[in-house]
KOLMI-699290 format. One line per field, with one value per residue (C-alpha): residue number from 1; residue in one letter; x, y, z. Coordinates in nm, 2 decimals. Each point is the difference from the previous one (the first is absolute). Example, Ala and Ser with C-alpha at 12.3 -4.5 7.8 and 13.67 -1.06 7.14 Angstrom:
! residues 2
num	1 / 2
residu	A / S
xx	1.23 / 0.14
yy	-0.45 / 0.34
zz	0.78 / -0.07
END
This chain:
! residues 357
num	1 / 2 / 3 / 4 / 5 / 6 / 7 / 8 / 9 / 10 / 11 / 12 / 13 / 14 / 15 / 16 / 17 / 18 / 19 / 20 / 21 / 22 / 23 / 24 / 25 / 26 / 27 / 28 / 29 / 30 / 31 / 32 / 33 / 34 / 35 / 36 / 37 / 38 / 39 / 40 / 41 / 42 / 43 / 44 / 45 / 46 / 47 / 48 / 49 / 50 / 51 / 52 / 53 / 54 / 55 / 56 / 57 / 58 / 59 / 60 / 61 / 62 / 63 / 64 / 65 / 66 / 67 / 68 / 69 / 70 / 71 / 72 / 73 / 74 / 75 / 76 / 77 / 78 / 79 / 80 / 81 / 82 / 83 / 84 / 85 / 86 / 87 / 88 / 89 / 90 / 91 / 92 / 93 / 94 / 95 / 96 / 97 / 98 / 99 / 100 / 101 / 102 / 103 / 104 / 105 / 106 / 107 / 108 / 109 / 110 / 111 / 112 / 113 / 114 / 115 / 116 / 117 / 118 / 119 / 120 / 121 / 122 / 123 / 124 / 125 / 126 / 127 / 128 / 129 / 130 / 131 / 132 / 133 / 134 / 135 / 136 / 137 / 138 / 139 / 140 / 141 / 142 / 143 / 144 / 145 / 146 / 147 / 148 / 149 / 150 / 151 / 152 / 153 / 154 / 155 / 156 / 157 / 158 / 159 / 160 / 161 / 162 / 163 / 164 / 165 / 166 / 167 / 168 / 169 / 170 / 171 / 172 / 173 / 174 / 175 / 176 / 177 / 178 / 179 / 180 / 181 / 182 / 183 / 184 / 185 / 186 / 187 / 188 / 189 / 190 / 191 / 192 / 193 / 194 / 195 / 196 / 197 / 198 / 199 / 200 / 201 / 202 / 203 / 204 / 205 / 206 / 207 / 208 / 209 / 210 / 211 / 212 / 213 / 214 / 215 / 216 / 217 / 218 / 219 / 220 / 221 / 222 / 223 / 224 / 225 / 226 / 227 / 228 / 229 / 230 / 231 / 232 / 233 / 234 / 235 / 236 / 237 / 238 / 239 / 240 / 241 / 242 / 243 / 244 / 245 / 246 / 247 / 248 / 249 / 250 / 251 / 252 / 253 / 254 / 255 / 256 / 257 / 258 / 259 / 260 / 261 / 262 / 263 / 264 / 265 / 266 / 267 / 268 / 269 / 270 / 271 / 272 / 273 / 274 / 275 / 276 / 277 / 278 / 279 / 280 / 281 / 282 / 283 / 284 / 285 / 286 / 287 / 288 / 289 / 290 / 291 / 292 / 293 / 294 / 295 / 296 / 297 / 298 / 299 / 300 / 301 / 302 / 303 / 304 / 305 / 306 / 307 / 308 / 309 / 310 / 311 / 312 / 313 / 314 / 315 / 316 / 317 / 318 / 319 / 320 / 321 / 322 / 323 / 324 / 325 / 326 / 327 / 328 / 329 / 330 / 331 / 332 / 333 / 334 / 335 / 336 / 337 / 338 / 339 / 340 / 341 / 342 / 343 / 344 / 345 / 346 / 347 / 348 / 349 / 350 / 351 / 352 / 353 / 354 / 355 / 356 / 357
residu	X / X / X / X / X / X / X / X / X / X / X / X / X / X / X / X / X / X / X / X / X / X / X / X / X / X / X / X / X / X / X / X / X / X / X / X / X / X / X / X / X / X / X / X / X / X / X / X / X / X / X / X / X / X / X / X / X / X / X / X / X / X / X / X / X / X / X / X / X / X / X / X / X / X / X / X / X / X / X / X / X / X / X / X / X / X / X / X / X / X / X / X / X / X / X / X / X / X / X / X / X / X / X / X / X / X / X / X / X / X / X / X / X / X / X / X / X / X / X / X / X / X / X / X / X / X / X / X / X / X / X / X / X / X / X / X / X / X / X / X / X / X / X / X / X / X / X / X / X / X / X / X / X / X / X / X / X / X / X / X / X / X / X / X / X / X / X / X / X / X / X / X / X / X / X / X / X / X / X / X / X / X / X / X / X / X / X / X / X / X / X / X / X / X / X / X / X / X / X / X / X / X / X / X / X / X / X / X / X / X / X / X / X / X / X / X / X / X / X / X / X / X / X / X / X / X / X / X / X / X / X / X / X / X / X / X / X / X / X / X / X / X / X / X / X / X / X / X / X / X / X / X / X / X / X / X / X / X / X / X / X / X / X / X / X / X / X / X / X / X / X / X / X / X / X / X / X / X / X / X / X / X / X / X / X / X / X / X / X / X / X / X / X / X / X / X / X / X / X / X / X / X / X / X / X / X / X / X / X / X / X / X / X / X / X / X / X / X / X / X / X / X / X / X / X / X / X / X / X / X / X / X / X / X / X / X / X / X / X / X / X / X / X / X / X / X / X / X / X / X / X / X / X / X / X / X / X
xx	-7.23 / -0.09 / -0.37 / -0.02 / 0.17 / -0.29 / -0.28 / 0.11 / -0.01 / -0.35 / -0.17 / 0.17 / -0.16 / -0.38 / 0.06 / 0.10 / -0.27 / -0.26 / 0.12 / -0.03 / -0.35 / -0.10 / 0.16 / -0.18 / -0.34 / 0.08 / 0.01 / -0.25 / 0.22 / -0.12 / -0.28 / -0.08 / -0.21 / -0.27 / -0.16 / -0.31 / -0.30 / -0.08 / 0.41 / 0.02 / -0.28 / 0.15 / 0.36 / -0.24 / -0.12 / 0.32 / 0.16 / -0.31 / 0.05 / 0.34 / -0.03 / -0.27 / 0.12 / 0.38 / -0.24 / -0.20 / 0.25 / 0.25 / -0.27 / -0.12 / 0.39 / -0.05 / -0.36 / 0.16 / 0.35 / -0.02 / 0.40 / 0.21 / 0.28 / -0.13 / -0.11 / 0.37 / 0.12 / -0.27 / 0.08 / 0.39 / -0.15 / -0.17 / 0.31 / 0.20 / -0.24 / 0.01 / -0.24 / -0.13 / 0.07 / -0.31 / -0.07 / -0.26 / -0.32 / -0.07 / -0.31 / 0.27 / 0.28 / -0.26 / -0.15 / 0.41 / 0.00 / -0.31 / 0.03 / 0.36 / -0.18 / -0.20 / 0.25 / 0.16 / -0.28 / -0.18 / -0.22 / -0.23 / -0.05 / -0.32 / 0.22 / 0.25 / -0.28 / -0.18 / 0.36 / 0.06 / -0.43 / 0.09 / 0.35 / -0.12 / -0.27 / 0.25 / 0.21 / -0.28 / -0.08 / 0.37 / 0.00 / -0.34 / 0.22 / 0.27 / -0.28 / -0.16 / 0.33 / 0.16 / -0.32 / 0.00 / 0.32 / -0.05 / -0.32 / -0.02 / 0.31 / 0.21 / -0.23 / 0.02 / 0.36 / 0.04 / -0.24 / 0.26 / 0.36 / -0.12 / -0.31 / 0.08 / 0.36 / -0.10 / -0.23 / 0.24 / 0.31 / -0.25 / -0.14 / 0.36 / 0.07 / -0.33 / 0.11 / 0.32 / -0.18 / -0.17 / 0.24 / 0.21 / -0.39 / 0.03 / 0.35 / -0.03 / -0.33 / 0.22 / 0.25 / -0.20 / -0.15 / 0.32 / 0.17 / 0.01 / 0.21 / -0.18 / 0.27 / -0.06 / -0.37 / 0.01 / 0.22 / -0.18 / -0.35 / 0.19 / 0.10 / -0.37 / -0.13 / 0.22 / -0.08 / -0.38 / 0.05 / 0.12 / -0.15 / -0.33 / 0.13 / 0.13 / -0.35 / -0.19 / 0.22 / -0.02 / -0.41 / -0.05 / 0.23 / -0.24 / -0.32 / 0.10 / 0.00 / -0.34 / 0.08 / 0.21 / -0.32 / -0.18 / 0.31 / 0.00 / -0.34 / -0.01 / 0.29 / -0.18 / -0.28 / 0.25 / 0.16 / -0.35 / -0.12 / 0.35 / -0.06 / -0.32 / 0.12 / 0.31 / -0.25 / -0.30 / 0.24 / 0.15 / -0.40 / 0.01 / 0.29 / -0.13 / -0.30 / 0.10 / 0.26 / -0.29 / -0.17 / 0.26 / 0.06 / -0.36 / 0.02 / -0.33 / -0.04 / -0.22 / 0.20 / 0.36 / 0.11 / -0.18 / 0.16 / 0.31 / 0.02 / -0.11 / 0.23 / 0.32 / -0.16 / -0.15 / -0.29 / -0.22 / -0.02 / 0.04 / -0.22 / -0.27 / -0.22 / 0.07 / -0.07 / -0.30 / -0.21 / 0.13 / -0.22 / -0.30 / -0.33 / -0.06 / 0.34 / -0.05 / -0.34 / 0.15 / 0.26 / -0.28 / -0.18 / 0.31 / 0.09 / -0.35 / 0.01 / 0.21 / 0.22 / -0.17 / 0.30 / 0.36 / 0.21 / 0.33 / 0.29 / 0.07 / 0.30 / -0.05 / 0.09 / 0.00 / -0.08 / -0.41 / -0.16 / -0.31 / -0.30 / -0.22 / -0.07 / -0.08 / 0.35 / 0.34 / 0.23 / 0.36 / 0.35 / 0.22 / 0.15 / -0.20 / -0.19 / -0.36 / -0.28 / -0.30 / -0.26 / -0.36 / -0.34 / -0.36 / -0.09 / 0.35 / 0.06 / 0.25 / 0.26 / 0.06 / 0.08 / 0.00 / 0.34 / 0.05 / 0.31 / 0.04 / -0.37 / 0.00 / -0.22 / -0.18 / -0.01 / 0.29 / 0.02 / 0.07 / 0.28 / 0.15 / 0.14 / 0.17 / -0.20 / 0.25 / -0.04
yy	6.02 / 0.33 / -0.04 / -0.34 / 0.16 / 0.26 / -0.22 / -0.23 / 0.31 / 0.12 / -0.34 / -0.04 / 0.36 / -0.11 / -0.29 / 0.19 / 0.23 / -0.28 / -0.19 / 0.32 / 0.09 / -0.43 / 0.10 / 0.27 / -0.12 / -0.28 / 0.26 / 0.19 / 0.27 / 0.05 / -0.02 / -0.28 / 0.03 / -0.23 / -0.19 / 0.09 / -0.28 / -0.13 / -0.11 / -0.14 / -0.21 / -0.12 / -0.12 / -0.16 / -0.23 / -0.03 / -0.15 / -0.20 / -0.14 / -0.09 / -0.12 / -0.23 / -0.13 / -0.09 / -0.18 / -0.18 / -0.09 / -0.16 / -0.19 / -0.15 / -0.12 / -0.18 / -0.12 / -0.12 / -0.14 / -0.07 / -0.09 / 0.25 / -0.07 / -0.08 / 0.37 / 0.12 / -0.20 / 0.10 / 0.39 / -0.03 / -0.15 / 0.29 / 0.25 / -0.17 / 0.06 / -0.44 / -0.21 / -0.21 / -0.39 / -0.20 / -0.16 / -0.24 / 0.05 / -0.20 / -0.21 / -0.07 / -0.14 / -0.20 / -0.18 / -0.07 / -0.20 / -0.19 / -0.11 / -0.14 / -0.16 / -0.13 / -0.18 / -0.12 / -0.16 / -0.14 / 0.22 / -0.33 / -0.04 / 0.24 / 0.24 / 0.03 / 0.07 / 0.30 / 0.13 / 0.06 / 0.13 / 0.26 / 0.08 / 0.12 / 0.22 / 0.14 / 0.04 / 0.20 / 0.19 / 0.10 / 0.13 / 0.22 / 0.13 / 0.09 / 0.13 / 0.23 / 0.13 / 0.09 / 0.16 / 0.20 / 0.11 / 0.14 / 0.17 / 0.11 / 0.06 / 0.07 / 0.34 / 0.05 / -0.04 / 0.26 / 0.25 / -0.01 / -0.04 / 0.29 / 0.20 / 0.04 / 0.06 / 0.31 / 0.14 / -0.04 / 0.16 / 0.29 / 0.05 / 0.01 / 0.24 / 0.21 / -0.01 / 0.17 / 0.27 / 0.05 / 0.04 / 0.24 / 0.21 / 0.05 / 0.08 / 0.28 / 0.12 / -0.02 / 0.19 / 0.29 / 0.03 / 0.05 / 0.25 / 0.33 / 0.19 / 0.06 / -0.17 / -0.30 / 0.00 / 0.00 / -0.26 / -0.19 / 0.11 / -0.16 / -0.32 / -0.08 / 0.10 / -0.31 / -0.18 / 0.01 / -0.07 / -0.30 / -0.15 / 0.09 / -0.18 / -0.30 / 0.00 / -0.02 / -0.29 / -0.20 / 0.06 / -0.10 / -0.32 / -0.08 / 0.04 / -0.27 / -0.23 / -0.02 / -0.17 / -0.23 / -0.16 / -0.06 / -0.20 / -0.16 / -0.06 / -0.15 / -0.24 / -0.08 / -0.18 / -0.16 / -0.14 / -0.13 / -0.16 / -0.17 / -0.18 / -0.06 / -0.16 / -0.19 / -0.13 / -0.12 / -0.16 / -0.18 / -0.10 / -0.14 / -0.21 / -0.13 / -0.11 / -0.19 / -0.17 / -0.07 / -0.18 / -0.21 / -0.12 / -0.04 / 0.19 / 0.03 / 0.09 / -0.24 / -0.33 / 0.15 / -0.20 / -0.31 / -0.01 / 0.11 / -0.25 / -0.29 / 0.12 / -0.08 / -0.34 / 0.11 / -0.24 / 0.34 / 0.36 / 0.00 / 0.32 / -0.14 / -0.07 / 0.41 / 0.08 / -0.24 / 0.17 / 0.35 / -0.08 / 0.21 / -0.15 / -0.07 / -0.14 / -0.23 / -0.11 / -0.11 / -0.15 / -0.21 / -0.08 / -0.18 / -0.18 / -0.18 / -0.13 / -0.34 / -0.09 / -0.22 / -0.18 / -0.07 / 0.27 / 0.10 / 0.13 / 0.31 / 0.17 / 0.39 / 0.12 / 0.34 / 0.25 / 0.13 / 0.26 / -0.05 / 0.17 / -0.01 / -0.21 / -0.28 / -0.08 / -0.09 / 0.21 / -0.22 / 0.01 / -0.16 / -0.34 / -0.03 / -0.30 / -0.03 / -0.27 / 0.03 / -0.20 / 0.08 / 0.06 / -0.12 / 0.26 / 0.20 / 0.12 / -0.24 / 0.28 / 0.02 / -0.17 / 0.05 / 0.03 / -0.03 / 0.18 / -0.05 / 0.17 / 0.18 / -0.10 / 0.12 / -0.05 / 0.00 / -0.02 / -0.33 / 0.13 / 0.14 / -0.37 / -0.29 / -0.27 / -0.29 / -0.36
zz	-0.20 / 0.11 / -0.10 / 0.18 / 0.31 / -0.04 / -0.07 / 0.30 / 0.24 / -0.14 / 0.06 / 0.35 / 0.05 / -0.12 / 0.20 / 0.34 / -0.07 / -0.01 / 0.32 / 0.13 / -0.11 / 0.10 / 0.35 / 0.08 / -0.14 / 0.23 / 0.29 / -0.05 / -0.07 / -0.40 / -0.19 / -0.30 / -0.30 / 0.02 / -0.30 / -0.09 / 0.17 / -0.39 / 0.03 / 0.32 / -0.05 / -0.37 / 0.25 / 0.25 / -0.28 / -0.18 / 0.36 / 0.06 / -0.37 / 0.05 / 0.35 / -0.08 / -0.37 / 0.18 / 0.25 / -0.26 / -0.23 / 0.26 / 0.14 / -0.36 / -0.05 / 0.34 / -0.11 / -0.34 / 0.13 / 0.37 / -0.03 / 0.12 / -0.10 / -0.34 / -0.01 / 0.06 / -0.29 / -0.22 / 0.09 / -0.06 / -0.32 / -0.09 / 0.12 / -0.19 / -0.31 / -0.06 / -0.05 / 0.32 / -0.08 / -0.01 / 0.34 / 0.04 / 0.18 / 0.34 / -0.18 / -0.27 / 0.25 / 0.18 / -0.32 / -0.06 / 0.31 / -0.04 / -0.36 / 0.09 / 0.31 / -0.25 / -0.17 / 0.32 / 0.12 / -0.35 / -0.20 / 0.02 / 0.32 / 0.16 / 0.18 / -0.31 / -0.25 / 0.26 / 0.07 / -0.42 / 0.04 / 0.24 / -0.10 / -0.34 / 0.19 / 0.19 / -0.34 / -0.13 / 0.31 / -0.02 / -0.36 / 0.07 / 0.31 / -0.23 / -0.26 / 0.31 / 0.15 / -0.36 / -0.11 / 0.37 / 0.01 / -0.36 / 0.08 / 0.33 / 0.17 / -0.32 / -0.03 / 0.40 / 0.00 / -0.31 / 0.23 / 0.30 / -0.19 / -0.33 / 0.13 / 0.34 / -0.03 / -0.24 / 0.24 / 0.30 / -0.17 / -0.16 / 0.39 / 0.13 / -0.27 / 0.11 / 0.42 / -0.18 / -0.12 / 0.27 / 0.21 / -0.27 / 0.04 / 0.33 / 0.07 / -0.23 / 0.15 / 0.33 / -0.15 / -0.12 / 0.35 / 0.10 / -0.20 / 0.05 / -0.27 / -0.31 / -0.23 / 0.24 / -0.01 / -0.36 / -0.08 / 0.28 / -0.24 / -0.29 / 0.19 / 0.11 / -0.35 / -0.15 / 0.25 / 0.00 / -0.36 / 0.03 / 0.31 / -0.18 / -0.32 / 0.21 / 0.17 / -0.32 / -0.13 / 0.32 / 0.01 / -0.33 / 0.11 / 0.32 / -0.22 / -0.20 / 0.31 / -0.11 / -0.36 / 0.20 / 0.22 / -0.32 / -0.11 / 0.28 / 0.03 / -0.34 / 0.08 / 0.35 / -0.23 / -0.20 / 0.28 / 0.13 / -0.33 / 0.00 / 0.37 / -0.10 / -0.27 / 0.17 / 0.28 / -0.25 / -0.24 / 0.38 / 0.12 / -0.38 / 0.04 / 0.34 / -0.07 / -0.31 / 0.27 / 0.23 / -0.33 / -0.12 / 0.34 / 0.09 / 0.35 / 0.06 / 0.37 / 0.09 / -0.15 / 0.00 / 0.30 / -0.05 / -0.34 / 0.09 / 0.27 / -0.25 / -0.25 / 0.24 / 0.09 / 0.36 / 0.09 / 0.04 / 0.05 / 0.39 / 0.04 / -0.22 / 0.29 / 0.10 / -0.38 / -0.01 / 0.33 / -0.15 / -0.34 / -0.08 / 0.09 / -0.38 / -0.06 / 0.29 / -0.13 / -0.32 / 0.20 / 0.16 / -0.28 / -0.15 / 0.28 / 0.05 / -0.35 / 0.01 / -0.34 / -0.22 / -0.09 / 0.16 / 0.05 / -0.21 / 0.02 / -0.29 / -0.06 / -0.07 / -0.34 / 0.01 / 0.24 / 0.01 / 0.20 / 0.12 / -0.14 / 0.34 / 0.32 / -0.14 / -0.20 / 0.13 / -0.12 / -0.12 / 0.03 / -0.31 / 0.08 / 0.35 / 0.06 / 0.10 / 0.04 / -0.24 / -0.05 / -0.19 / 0.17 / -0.19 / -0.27 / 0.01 / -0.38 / -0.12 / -0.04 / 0.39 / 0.30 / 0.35 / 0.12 / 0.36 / 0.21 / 0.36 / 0.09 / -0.26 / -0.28 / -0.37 / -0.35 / -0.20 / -0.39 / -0.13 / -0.28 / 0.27 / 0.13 / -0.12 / 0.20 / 0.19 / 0.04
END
């Protein structure tokens, strides 16, 4: 009892003595040990390292899970040391609606069939989200988050623990300037002999801490270019998935909305006058050409098979189960016909169509 009684008075002591020492310093009225310019410069980058990590690291959670809310949860989660449930990506929820549109409205029917087309996209596009933000989190931030919550945390207590010896320094160098008896002066020589002992040991340990800031950029450069080859990765595998989208439902830019428009049972595209004047000189050409050479026998209907996508001008690209008019023109291969589509016109394949009576 007596010793914790004794030990309590001694560090109330040490800590008077500092807040007197802080005080002063404060006032002008004592003088402070400065670090050597080698040191200061090392705790100039250490703060700029921290600063700037905290900064990049709370910004890629926003860039990876814009929900804020969702963030909270998943950060009790992790206080909690449990496992974050599994919730599903935005892509995946959307290509949940659409495939149960799907099935409302008829996967037969033209919109039905494109709804289940693009809602297994968007399935996809979900799972390579998932893919990108697990492979992210693992490593990128994981290793940032390690830096601020282990490294750092070391580094701040050990520079706390070198302002404390610091402080102990210069209160005795205060107190030897101000004894006078020779019993006091060398007890006071004793104090700050201990004392620069130990702030010099402290320093060493906290410098070799602050060097190793450099080991940490390295790590973090190295998980900076995994994080890059991992969005490069998420957004190529995404253009992938698109365009195979755009070529199953042959969107071609040019013939999109006439086919589109014919697909729903419109009589015609009613910008394809706009989208005929806006053709390129040689598109229009071929356009021409077409138009002056008359059908060599009646005209048909032709329901579409399957979809095609045009090879160039002069083809019309083809929506499955649209109907078109086609009819064949003197020394045509036998393998195509001219199918016609409001004003648009251009070969299409013959296996392509189930001709109708």
């Amino acid at each position: 009892m007596d010793f914790s009684v004794k030990k309590l008075a001694s560090d109330a002591g040490v800590f008077f003595s500092r807040a007197v020492q802080f005080t002063e310093e404060k006032l002008g009225q004592a003088e402070k040990t400065e670090l050597d310019a080698h040191f200061e410069n090392l705790l100039a980058r250490a703060d700029s390292t921290k600063n700037w990590t905290e900064k990049i690291f709370r910004q890629t959670e926003v860039l990876l899970q814009p929900n804020p809310s969702a963030r909270i949860e998943e950060f009790l989660y992790e206080k909690l040391d449990r496992k974050v449930p599994p919730r599903p990506t935005n892509g995946e929820i959307l290509a949940q609606y659409m495939l149960e549109a799907a099935k409302d409205f008829g996967p037969g029917t033209p919109y039905g069939s494109t709804l289940i087309k693009v809602g297994d996209c968007q399935r996809r596009l979900g799972n390579a989200e998932r893919e990108f933000l697990q492979t992210s989190a693992i490593s990128f931030l994981t290793p940032l988050r390690n830096f601020l919550e282990g490294d750092w945390r070391t580094i701040s207590k050990e520079r706390r623990l070198l302002e404390n010896r610091r402080l102990d320094l210069d209160a005795c160098k205060a107190r030897l300037k101000k004894a006078k008896a020779a019993e006091a002066k060398a007890a006071a020589e004793q104090e700050l002999r201990v004392a620069q002992t130990e702030f010099d040991r402290q320093a060493e340990i906290t410098r070799l801490l602050l060097e190793g800031i450099g080991s940490t950029h390295m790590n973090h450069l190295r998980c900076l270019h995994e994080f890059v080859e991992a969005q490069a990765a998420y957004y190529n595998q995404c253009h992938q998935y698109m365009l195979e989208l755009q070529k199953e439902l042959g969107s071609h830019p040019k013939t999109f909305g006439a086919n589109l428009a014919a697909s729903v049972g419109l009589p015609g595209d009613p910008s394809s006058s706009e989208a005929v004047n806006s053709t390129s000189p040689i598109e229009a050409e071929a356009l021409q050409i077409e138009e002056v050479q008359p059908p060599a026998s009646g005209t048909r209907k032709a329901k579409v098979l399957y979809d095609y996508d045009a090879a160039d001008t002069s083809e019309l690209s083809l929506l499955a189960d649209e109907l078109i008019t086609v009819y064949t023109v003197p020394g045509m291969d036998s393998d195509w016909l001219i199918g016609e589509r409001g004003n648009q016109k251009g070969k299409v394949p013959v296996t392509y169509l189930e001709l109708l009576s």
